[in-house]
C-alpha positions as CSV (number, residue, x, y, z in Angstrom):
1,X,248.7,61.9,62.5
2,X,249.7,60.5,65.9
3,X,251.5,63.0,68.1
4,X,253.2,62.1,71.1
5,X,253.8,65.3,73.7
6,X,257.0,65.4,75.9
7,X,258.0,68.1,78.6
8,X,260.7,69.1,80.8
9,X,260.0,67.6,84.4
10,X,259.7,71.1,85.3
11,X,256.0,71.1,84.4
12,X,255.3,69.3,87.6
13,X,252.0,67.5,86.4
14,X,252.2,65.1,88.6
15,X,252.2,60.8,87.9
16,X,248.5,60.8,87.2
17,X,248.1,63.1,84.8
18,X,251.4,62.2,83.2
19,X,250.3,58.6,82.9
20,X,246.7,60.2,82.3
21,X,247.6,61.5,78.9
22,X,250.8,59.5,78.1
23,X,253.2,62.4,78.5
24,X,256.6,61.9,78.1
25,X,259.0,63.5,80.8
26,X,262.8,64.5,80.4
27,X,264.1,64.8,84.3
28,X,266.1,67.7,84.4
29,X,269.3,67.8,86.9
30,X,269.6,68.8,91.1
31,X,273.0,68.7,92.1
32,X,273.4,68.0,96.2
33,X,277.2,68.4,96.6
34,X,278.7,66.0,94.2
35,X,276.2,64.3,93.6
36,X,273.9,64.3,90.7
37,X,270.2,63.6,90.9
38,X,267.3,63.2,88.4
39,X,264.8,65.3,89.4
40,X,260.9,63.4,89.8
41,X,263.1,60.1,89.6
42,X,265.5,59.5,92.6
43,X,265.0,63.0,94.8
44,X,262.4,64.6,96.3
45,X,261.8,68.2,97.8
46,X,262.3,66.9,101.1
47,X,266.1,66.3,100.0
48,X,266.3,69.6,98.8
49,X,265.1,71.0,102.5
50,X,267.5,68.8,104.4
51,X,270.4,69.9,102.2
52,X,269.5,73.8,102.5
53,X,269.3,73.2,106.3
54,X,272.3,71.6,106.4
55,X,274.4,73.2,104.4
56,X,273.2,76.4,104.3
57,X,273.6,76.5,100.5
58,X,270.9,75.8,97.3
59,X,271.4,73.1,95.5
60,X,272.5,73.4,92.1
61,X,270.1,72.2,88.4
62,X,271.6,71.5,85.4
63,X,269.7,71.6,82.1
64,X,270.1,68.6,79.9
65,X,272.5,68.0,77.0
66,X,272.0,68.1,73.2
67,X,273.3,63.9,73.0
68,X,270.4,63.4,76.0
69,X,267.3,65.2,74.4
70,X,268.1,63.6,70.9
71,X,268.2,59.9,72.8
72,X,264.8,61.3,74.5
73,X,263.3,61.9,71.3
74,X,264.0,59.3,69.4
75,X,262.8,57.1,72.3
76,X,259.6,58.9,72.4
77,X,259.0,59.2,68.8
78,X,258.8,54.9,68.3
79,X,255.4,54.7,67.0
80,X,254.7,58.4,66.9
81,X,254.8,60.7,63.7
82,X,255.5,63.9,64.8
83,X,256.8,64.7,68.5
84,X,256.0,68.4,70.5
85,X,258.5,68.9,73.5
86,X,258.0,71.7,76.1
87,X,260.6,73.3,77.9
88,X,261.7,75.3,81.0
89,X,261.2,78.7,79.8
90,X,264.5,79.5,78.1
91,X,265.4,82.5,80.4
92,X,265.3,80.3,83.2
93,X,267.6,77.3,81.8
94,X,269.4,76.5,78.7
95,X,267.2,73.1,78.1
96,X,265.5,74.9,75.4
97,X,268.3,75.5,73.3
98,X,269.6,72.0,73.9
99,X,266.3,71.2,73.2
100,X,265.8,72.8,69.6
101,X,269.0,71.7,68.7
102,X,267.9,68.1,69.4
103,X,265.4,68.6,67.7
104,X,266.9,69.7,64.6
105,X,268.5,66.4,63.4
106,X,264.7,65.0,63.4
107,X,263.7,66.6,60.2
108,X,260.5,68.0,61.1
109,X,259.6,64.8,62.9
110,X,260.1,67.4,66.6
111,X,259.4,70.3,67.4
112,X,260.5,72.1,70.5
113,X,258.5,74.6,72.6
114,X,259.5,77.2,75.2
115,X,257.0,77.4,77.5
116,X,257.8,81.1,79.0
117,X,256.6,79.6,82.0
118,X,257.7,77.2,85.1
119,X,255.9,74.6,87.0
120,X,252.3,73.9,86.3
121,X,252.7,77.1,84.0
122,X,254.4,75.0,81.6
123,X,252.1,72.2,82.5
124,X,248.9,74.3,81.3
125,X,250.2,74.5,77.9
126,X,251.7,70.7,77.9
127,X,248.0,69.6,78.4
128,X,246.6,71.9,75.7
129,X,248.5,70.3,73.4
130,X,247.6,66.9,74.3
131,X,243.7,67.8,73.8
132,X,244.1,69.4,70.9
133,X,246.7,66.1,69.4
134,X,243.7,64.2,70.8
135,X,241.4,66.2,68.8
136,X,243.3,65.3,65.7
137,X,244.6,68.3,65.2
138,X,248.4,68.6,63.1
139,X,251.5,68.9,64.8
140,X,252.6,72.3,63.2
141,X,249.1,73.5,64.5
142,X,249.0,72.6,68.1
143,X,252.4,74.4,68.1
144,X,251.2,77.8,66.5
145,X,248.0,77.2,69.1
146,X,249.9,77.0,72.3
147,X,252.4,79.5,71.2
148,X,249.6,82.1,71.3
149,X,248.7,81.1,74.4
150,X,251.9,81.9,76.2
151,X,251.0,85.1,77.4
152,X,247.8,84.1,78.7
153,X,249.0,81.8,81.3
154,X,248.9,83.1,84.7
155,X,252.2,81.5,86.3
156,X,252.3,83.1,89.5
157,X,252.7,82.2,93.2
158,X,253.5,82.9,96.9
159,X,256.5,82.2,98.8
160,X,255.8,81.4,102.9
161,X,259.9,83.1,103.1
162,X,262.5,84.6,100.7
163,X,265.2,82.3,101.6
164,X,265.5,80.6,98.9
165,X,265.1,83.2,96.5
166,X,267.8,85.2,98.5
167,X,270.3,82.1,98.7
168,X,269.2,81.9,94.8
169,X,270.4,85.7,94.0
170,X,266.5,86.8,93.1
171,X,265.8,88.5,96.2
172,X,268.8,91.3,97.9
173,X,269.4,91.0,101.7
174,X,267.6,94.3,102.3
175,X,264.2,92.7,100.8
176,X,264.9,89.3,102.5
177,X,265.4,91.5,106.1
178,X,262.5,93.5,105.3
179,X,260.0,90.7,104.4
180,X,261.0,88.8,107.9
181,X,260.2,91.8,110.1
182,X,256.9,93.4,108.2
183,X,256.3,90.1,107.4
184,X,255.9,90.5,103.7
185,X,255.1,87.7,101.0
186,X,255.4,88.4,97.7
187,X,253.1,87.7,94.5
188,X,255.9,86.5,91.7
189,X,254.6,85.5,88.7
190,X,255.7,85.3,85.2
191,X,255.4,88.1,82.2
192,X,254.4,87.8,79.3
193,X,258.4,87.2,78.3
194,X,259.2,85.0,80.8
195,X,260.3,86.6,83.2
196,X,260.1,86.8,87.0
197,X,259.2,89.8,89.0
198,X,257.3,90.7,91.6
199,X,253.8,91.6,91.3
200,X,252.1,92.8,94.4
201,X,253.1,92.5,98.5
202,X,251.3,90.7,100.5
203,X,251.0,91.7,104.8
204,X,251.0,89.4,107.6
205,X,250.7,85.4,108.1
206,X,250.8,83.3,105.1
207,X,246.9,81.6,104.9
208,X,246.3,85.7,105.4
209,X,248.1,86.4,102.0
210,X,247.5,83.6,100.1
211,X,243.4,84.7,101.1
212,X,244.4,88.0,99.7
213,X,246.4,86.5,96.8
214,X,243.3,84.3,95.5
215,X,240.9,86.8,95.9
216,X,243.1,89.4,93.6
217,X,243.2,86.9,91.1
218,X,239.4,86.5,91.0
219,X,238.9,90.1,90.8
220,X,242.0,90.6,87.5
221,X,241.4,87.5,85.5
222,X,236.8,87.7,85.4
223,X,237.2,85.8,81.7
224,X,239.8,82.1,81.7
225,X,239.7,79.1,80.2
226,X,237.7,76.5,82.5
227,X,238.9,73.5,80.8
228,X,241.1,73.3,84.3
229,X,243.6,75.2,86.6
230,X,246.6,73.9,89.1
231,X,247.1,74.6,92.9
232,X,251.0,73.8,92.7
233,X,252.8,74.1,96.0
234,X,256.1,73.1,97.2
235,X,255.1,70.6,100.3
236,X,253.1,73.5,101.4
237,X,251.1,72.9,105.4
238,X,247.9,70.6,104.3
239,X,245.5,73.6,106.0
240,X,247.0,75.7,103.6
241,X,246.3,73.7,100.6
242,X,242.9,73.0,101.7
243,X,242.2,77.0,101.8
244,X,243.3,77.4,98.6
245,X,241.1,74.3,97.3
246,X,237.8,75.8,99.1
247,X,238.9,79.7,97.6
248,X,238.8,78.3,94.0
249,X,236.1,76.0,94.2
250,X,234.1,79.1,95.7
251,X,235.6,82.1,93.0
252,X,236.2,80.4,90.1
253,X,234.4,78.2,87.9
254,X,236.9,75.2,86.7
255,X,235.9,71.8,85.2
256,X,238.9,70.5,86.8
257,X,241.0,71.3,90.2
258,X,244.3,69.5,90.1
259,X,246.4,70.2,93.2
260,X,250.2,69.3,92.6
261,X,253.4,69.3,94.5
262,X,256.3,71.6,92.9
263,X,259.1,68.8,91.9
264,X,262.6,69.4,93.0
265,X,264.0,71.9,90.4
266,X,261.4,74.4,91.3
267,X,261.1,73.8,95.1
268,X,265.4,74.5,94.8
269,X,264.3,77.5,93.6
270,X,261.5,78.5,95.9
271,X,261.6,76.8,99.3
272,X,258.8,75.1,101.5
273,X,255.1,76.5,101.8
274,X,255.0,78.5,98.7
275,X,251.7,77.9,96.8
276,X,250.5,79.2,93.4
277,X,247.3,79.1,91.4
278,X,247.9,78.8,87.8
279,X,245.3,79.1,84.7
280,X,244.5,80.3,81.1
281,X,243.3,83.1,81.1
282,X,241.7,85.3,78.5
């Protein structure tokens, strides 16, 4: 059976793994004003920061349609015969249930996944699929597979500021005041339902935290799946990026590092300098 995996844009892989393992990307929506942008195709997070800082305001995303995921799949399905699509996790955007309804008129041709996760979170379990359809495995399969691995997948990260999550209605004013003067950065990551919360406070400058941040993750997740792991980050500074590379090279034990930058439906969400490491655990 040949398989074809699509995903959300959301998942943030990146153009070489996408082209990598063939991966088929739906661009979700980032509205500056009134005007309508795909995101991974004609924006980048650097719009998104010139907006904010102009405006003062977030931009806004807008999941995609029932009409546009069915053109999507049958596009993608053209010498395919079955079809797995991974979405935003559902309580963060309605593209899952466009998604699933798309995938309805296929007759068992697509099947539609919510991730439970965001960014490279959703990107973990988009390229399990593709080794196991490489494998040979059936379509109905790799679903129930990566199903159970939702709650295994560490989606988690650290904002440099709250801004964004403030402007976004995530964060109050009390925590957004309270972070700039202690100078707090929070650990949010993912549950095992999907949603967002925050997981542990973090003191001082930003390399300090995200120092503090790897080395907690190290000590909580001992057993993961080394297939591979993300460093995701929202055009975070390169020394940044470079200590998180050197942390997880020296604490953990991954056949692949793949260091992406957060597209622009999660950097609207997020704002500059925020870095994440994301894996499989066990």
């Amino acid at each position: 059976m040949k398989i074809k995996i699509t995903a959300d844009s959301t998942c943030d892989l990146g153009n070489e793994l996408i082209q990598r393992y063939n991966v088929g990307i739906f661009p979700l929506t980032v509205v500056l004003g009134e005007k309508s942008y795909k995101d991974g195709i004609d924006i980048v997070p650097q719009d998104i920061f010139d907006y904010v800082k102009s405006t003062g305001n977030l931009p806004k995303t807008a999941a995609g349609s029932v009409d546009g995921y069915a053109q999507f799949f049958a596009e993608n399905l053209q010498g395919y015969d079955a079809l797995i699509h991974f979405s935003i996790s559902s309580l963060a955007s309605s593209s899952f249930n466009a998604a699933s309804k798309a995938a309805d008129t296929f007759k068992g041709k697509v099947f539609a996944v919510d991730s439970r996760a965001l960014s490279t979170g959703q990107g973990l379990l988009v390229l399990k699929a593709c080794d196991l359809a490489a494998e040979g495995h059936a379509a109905e399969d790799i679903v129930k597979t990566v199903k159970s691995l939702r709650p295994f997948v560490n989606t988690s990260f650290v904002p440099d500021a709250l801004d964004y999550l403030h402007k976004g209605g995530r964060c109050s004013l009390a925590a957004l005041l309270g972070a700039k003067v202690l100078k707090l950065h929070p650990e949010i990551c993912e549950n095992a339902d999907g949603q967002l919360i925050a997981k542990k406070k973090y003191m001082g400058s930003i390399e300090r935290c995200i120092r503090s941040y790897i080395n907690d993750l190290h000590e909580e997740f001992r057993y993961y799946d080394k297939t591979r792991c993300f460093i995701t980050h929202s055009s975070a500074d390169e020394s940044l990026v470079e200590l998180a590379k050197k942390m997880v090279a020296e604490l953990f034990d991954f056949k692949e590092v793949h260091v992406t930058v957060a597209g622009s439906i999660i950097t609207s969400h997020c704002g500059r300098n925020t870095l994440g490491v994301l894996f499989i655990h066990e």
